[in-house]
C-alpha positions as CSV (number, residue, x, y, z in Angstrom):
1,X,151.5,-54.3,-126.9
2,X,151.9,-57.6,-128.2
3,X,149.5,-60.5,-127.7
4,X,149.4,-64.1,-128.1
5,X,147.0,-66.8,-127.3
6,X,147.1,-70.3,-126.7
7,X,144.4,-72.1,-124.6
8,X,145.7,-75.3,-123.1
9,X,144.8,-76.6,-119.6
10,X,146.0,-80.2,-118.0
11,X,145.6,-81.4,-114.5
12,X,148.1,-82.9,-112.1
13,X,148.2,-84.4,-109.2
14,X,150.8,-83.2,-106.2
15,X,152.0,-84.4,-103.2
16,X,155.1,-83.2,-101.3
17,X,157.1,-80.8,-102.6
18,X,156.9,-78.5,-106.1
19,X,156.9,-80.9,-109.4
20,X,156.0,-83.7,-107.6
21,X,153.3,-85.5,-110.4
22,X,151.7,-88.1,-109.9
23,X,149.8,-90.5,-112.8
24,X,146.9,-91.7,-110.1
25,X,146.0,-91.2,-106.7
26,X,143.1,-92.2,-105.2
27,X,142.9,-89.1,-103.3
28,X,143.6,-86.7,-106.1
29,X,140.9,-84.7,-108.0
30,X,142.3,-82.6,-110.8
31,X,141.5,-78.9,-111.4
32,X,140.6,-77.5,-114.8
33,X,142.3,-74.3,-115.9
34,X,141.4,-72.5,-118.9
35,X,143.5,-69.8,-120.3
36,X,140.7,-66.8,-121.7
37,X,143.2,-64.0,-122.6
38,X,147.0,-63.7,-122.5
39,X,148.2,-60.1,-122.6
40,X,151.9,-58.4,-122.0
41,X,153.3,-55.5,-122.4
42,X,156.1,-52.9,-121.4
43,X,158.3,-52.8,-118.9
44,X,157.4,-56.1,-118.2
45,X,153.8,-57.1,-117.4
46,X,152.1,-60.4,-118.2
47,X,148.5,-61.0,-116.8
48,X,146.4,-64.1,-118.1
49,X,142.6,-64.1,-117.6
50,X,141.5,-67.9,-116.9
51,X,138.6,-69.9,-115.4
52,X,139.3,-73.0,-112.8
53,X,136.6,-75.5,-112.5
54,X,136.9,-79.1,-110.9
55,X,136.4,-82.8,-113.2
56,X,132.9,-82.3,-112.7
57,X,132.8,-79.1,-114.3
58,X,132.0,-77.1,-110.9
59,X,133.5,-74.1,-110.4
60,X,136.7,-73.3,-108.3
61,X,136.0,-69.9,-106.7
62,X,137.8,-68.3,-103.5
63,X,141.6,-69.0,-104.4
64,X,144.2,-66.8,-103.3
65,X,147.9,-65.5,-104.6
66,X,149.9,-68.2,-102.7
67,X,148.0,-71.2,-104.5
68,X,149.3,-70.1,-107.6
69,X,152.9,-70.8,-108.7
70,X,154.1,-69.4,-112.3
71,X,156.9,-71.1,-114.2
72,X,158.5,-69.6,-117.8
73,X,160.1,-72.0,-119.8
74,X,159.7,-74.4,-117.1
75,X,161.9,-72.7,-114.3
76,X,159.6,-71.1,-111.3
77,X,159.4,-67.3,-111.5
78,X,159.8,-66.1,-107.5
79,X,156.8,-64.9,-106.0
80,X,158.1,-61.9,-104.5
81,X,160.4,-60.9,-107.1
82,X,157.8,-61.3,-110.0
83,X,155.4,-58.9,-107.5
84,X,152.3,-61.8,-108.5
85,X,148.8,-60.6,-107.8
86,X,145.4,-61.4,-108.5
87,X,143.8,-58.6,-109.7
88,X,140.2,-57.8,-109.6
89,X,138.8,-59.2,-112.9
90,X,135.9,-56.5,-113.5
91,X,138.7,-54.0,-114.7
92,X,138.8,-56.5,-117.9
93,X,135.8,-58.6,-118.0
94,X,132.2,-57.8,-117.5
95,X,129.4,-60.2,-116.8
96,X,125.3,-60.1,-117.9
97,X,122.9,-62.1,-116.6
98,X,119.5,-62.1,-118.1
99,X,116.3,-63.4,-116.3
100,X,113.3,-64.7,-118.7
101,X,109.9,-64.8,-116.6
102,X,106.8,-66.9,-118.5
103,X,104.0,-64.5,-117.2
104,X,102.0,-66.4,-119.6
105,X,97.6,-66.6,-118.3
106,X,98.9,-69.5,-116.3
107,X,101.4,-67.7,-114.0
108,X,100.2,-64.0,-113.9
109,X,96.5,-65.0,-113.5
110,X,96.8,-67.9,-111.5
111,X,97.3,-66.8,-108.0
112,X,100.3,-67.1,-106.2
113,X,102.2,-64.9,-108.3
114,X,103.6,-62.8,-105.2
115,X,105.7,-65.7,-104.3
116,X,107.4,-65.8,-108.2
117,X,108.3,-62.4,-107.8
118,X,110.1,-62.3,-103.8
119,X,112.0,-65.5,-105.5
120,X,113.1,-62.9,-108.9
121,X,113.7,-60.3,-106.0
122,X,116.3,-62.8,-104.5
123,X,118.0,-63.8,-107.0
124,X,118.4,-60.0,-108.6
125,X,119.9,-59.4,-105.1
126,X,122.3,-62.3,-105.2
127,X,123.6,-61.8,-108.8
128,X,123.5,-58.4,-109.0
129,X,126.3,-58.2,-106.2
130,X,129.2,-59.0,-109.5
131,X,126.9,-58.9,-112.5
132,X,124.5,-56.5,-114.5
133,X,121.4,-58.2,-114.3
134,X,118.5,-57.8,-116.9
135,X,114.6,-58.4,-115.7
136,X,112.5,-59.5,-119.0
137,X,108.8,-61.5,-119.2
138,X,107.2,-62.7,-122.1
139,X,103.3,-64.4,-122.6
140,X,102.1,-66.1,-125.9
141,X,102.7,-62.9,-127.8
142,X,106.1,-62.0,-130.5
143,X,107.9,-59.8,-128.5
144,X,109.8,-59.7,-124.7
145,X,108.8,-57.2,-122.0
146,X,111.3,-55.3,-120.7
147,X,110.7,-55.4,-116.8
148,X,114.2,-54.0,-115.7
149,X,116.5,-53.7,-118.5
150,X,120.1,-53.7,-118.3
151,X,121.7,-50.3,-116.5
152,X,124.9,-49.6,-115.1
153,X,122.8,-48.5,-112.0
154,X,123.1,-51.1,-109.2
155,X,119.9,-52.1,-107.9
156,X,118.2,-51.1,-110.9
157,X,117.2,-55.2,-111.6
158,X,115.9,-55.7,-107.8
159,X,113.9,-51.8,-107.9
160,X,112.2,-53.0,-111.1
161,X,111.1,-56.4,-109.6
162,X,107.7,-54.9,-108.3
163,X,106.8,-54.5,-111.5
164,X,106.4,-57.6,-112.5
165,X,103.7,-58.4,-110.0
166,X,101.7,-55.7,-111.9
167,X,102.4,-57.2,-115.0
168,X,98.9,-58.7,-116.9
169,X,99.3,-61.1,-120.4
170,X,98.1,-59.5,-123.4
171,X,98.5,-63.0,-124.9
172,X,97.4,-66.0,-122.5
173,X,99.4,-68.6,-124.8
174,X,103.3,-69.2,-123.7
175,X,105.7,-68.1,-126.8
176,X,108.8,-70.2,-124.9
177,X,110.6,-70.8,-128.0
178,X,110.3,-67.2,-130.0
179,X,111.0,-66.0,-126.3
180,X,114.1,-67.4,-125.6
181,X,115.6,-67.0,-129.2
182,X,114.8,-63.2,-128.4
183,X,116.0,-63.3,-125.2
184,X,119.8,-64.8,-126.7
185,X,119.4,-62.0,-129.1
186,X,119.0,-59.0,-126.7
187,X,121.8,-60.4,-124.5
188,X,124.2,-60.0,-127.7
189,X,122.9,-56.5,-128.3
190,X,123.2,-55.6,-124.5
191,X,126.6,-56.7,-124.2
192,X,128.0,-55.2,-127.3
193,X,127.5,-52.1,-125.8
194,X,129.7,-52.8,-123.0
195,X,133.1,-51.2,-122.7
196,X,135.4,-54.0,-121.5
197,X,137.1,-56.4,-123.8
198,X,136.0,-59.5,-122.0
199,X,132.6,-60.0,-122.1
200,X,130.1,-63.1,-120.7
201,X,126.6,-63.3,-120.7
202,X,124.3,-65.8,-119.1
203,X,120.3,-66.5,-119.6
204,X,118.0,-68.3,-117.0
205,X,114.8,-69.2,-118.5
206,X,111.8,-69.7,-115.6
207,X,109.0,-71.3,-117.4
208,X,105.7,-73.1,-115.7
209,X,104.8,-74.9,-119.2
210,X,105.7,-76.0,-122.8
211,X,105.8,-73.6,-125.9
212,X,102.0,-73.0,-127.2
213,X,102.3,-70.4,-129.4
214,X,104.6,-72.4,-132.4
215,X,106.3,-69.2,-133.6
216,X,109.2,-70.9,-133.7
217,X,110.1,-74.8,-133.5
218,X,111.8,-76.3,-131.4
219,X,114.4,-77.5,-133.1
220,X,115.4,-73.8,-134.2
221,X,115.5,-72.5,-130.4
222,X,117.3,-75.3,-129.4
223,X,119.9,-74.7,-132.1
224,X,120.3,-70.7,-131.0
225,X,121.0,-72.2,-127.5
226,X,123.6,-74.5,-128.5
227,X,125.3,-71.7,-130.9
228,X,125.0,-69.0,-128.7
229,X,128.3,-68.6,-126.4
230,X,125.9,-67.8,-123.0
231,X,125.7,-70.0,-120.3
232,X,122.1,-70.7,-120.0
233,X,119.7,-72.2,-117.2
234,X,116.3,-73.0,-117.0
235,X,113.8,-73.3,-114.0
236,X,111.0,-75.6,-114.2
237,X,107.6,-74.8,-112.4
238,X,104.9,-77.6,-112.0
239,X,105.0,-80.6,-113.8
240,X,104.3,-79.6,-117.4
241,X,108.0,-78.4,-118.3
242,X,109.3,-82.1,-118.9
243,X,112.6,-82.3,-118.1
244,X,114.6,-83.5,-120.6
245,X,113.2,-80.6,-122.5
246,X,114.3,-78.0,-119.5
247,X,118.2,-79.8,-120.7
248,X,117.7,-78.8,-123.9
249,X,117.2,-74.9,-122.4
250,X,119.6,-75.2,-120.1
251,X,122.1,-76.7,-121.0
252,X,124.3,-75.5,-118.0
253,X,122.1,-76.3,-115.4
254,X,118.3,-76.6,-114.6
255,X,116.3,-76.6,-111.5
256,X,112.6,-77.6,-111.0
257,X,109.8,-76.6,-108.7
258,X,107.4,-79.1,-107.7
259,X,104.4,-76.4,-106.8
260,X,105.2,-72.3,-106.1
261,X,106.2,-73.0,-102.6
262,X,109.8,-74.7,-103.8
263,X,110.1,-71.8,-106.6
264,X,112.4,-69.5,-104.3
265,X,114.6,-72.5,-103.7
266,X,115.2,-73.2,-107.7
267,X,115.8,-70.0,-108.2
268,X,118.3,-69.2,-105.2
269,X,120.4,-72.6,-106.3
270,X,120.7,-71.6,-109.8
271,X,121.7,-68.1,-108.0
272,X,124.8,-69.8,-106.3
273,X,125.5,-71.3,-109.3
274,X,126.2,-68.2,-111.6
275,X,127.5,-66.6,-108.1
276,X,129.9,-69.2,-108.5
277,X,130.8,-69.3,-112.2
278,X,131.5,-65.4,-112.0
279,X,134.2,-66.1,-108.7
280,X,135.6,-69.1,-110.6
281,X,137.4,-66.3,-113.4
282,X,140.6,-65.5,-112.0
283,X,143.3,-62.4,-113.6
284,X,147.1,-63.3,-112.9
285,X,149.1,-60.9,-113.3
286,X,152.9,-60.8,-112.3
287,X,156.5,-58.5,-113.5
288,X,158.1,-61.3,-115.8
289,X,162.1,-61.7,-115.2
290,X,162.5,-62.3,-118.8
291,X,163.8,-59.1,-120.8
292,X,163.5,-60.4,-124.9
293,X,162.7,-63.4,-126.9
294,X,159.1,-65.4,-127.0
295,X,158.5,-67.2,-123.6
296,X,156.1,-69.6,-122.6
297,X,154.1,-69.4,-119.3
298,X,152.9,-72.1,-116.9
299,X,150.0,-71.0,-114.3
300,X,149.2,-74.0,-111.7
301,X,147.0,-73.9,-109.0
302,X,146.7,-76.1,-106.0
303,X,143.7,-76.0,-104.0
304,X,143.4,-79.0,-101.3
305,X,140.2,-79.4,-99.1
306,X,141.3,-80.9,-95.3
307,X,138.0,-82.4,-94.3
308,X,137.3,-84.6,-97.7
309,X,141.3,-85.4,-97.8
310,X,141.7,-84.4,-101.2
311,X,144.3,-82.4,-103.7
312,X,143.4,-80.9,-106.2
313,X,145.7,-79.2,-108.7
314,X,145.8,-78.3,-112.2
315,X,148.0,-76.2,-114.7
316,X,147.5,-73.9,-118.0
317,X,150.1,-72.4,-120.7
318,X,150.5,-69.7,-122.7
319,X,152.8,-67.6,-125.0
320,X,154.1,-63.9,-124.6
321,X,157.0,-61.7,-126.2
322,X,159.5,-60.3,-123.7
323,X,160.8,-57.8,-126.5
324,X,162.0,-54.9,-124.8
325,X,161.2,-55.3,-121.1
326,X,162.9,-53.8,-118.4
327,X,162.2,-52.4,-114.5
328,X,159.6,-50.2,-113.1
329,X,156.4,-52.8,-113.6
330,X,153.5,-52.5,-111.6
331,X,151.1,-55.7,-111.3
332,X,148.6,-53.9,-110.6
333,X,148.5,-52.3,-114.3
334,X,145.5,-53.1,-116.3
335,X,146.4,-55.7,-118.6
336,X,146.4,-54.7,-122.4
337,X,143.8,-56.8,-123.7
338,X,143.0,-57.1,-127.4
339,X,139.7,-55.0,-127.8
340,X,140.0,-55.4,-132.0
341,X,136.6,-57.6,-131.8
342,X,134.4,-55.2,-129.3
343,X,136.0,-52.1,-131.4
344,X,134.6,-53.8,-135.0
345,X,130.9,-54.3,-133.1
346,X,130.9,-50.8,-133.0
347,X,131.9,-49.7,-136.2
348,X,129.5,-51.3,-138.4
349,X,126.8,-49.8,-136.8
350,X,127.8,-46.5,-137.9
351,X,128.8,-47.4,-141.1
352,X,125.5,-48.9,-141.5
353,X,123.6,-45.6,-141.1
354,X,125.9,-44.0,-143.6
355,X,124.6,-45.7,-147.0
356,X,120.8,-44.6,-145.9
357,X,122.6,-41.0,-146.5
358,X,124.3,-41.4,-149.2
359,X,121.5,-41.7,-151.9
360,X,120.3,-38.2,-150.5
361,X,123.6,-36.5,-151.7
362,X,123.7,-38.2,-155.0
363,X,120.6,-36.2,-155.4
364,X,118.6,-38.1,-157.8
365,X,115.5,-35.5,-158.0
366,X,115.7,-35.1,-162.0
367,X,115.2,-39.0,-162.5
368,X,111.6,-37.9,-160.7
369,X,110.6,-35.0,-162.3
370,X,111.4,-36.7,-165.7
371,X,108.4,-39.1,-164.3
372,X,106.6,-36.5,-163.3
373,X,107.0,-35.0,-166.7
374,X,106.2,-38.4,-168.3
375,X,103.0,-38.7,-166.2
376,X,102.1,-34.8,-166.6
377,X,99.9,-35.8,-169.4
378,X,97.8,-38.4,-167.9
379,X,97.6,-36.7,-165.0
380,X,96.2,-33.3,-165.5
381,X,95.1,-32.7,-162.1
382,X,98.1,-32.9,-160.3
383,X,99.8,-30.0,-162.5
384,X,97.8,-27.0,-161.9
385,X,97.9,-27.9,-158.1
386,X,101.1,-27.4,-158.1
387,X,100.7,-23.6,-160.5
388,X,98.1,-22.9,-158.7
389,X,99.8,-21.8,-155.7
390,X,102.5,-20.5,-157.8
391,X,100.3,-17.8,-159.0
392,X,98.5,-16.5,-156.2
393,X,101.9,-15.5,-155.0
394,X,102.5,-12.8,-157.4
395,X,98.9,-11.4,-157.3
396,X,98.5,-10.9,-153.4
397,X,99.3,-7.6,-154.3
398,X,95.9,-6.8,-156.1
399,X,93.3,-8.8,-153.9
400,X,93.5,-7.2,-150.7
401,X,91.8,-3.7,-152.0
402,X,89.1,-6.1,-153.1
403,X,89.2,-7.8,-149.7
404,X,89.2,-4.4,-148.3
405,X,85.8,-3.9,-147.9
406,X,85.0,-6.9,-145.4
407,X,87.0,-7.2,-142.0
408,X,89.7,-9.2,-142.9
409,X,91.5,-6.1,-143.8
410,X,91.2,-4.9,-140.7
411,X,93.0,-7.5,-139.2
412,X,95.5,-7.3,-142.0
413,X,96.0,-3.6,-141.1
414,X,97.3,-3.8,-137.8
């Protein structure tokens, strides 16, 4: 398998027939493509794993096969005769969504926490239909609460909501900040573990108040955010959570609550928003016509929406070796995807249980019982402990007709 990567997206505007471009049109929006992964491999499959989102950075879910047209080295490859196919993207990529509750004194204990959890009921229901979906809660104190923790059961998320309404502070205060640095950290971990070589993770942070606790500053959470590579939302409650700092959380999106009765609609919109983000990643795959050499590989997309009047069109490029294709490809393959990076996750972790082992086989006892020689002397005590039981074991033999008299040799005796 040979891979090559080259991310590069541009938009276009069409009208009339293929390679029509246009500079400006008033009723042209352009489409963002951006290429993920680029795989091929023998006979002669090429797949590329990209995301489409509009010049607002919404995005693009719901295209089929026929909006797609695939050009290498600039001539059109045929539709029928290149077998193109959109194949399901969960046989590469896999997608985690973590929800962060506040169940801090002022949300657990001050009513109306029923409604909080039917709204985290809905939206594990929505997400859950593409995603693995992860149910934690924190209060003031250090560490998270796992209320539903990731499984590859579905429904696991939406049977572990009750829970939540049972769920009492041991800490009042609100630990936002250690909370959501904690939260970005047990995404990582959770999606490590996943098998696929594409992985994506996404945090939503649902908060009714500012950090109390100052474990950790501000500026440090806001930095993990910003150098973590997970989408990340945040849902405001009340009128405490100010909202330029609920942009600083989530920086993908946030949605606010005026009072509890509005909480089930933040939380179903930033629903539709990650349901939309995960139908937005699209995986191409088509049998290339070219048989050796290094190609390169145009994707476009034209999506055009009859009741606003618009166009909206877009294109991506990559690279691929046709070195040694021939017949017999199926599309419908799974593409070949490096998995070098999720394979090196794993191997440390093994590795780093090895060096805890290796002092035991050095066996290093004499360097102690040269101390323990050393500190025989001013320690007298310890030494005949350790004779003493040393020399009971040869003289068993006389005591017990001493210890005959008294019962214990009867119960020696049988």
């Amino acid at each position: 398998m040979r891979y090559t990567r080259r991310v590069k997206f541009t938009s276009v505007c069409r009208s009339g027939g293929v390679g029509a471009l246009f500079v400006a049109a008033a009723s042209c929006v352009g489409l963002q493509l951006t290429a993920i992964k680029t795989a091929s491999h023998r006979p002669s499959n090429v797949a590329v794993f990209f995301r489409i989102e509009n010049e607002s950075g919404e995005p693009a879910a719901g295209l089929n096969v026929g909006q797609f047209r695939i050009y290498e080295d600039n001539q059109l490859v045929s539709l029928f005769e290149s077998k193109q196919t959109i194949v399901s993207p969960e046989i590469a990529a896999t997608h985690y969504t973590m929800l962060l509750v506040d169940m801090s004194g002022s949300v657990a204990l001050g009513g109306g926490s029923d409604t909080i959890v039917q709204a985290v009921g809905a939206f594990a229901d929505r997400v859950e239909k593409q995603q693995h979906v992860g149910i934690y809660a924190f209060d003031g104190s250090p560490d998270l609460y796992p209320i539903a923790p990731f499984t590859d059961q579905p429904g696991s998320a939406r049977a572990g909501v009750q829970a939540l309404g049972m769920f009492r502070p041991r800490d009042p205060s609100t630990n936002l900040n250690g909370a959501v640095v904690k939260a970005l950290d047990a995404l990582d971990a959770a999606l490590a573990k996943a098998p696929q070589p594409l992985k994506f993770g996404t945090l939503v942070v649902f908060t009714d108040g500012t950090d109390r606790a100052n474990r950790v500053s501000n500026d440090e959470m806001y930095s993990r955010v910003r150098d973590k590579p997970f989408d990340v939302f945040a849902i405001g409650l009340g009128a405490e959570p100010k909202e330029d700092q609920l942009r600083e959380i989530g920086k993908n999106g946030t949605a606010t609550a005026a009072d509890r009765s509005k909480v089930f609609k933040a939380f179903d919109d930033i629903g539709a928003r990650i349901e939309a983000r995960t139908k937005s990643y699209y995986l191409l795959s088509y049998c290339s016509p070219s048989r050796a050499g290094k190609h390169e590989v145009r994707i476009e997309a034209a999506l055009k929406d009859p009741k606003a009047g618009t166009d909206e069109s877009g294109s991506l490029t990559a690279e691929f070796d046709a070195t040694g294709f021939g017949p017999g490809c199926d599309p419908k393959t799974p593409p070949s995807f490096d998995i070098t990076k999720a394979a090196d996750t794993l191997i440390p972790k093994p590795e780093a249980e090895k060096p805890p082992e290796k002092p035991k086989e050095e066996k290093k006892e004499e360097p102690p019982e040269e101390k323990k020689e050393t500190k025989a002397p001013p320690r007298p005590s310890p030494a005949p402990r350790h004779y003493a039981p040393a020399k009971p074991l040869p003289l068993p033999p006389p005591p017990p007709p001493e210890t005959t008299a008294p019962p214990p040799p009867q119960d020696f005796n049988p």
